[in-house]
N, C-alpha and C positions, 0 to 999 in steps of 0.2 A: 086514670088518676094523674098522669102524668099533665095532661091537658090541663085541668086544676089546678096544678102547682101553677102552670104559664100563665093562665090567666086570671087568675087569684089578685094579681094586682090594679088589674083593672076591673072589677065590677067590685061591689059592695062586701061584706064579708056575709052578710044573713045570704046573699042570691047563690054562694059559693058552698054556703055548707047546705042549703038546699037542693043544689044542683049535686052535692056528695051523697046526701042521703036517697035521692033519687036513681042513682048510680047503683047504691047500694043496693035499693031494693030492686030492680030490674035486674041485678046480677045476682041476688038471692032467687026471685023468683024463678030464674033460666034453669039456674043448679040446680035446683030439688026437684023438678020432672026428668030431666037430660042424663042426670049426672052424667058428668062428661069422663070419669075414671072408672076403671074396669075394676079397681078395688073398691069395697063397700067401707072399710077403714077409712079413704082417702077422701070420698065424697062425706064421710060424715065430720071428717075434721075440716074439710070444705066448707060445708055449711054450716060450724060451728063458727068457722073465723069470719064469716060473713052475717051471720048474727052479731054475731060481737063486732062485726064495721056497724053493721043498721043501729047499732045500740048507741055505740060513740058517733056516729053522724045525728043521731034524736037527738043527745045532751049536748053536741054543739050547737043547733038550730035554739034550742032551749036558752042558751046562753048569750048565742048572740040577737036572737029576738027579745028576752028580758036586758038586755044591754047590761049585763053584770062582768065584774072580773075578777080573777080567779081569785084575786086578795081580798075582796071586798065580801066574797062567798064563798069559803072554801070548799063546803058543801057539795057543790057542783063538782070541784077539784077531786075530792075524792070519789065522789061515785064513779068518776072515771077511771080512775084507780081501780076501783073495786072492779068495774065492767072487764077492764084489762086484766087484772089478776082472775077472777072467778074462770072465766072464757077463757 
């Protein structure tokens, strides 16, 4: 993620949050055969929290491929909210 943040300023903003949700899902799909923790509590709030990244990297791509902002569509504003609070 960290690598995103650096180079987030130089490429477009749609190639950045597709390159996030790309991320997401490749480190969703690792976790749920591996789990990498000996707790079964710990892999499941694991792969809760990485749901909920795959969720909010969709309604970023969503966002910035309809070229919308936040004021002009709240909508989008809150389901994000909502993906963060429910998860």
């Amino acid at each position: 993620m960290a690598l995103l943040i650096a180079i987030g300023d130089k490429m477009p903003s749609t190639v950045t949050a597709f390159i996030f949700g790309f991320v997401c899902l490749v480190s969703l799909l690792l976790q749920i055969p591996f789990r990498p923790y000996k707790s079964n509590w710990m892999n499941l709030i694991n792969i809760i929290m990485e749901i909920q990244n795959l969720l909010l990297a969709l309604l970023c791509i969503v966002v910035e491929v309809g070229d919308l902002t936040y004021d002009s569509n709240r909508q989008f504003g809150l389901a994000m909210i909502g993906v963060v609070i429910v998860c």
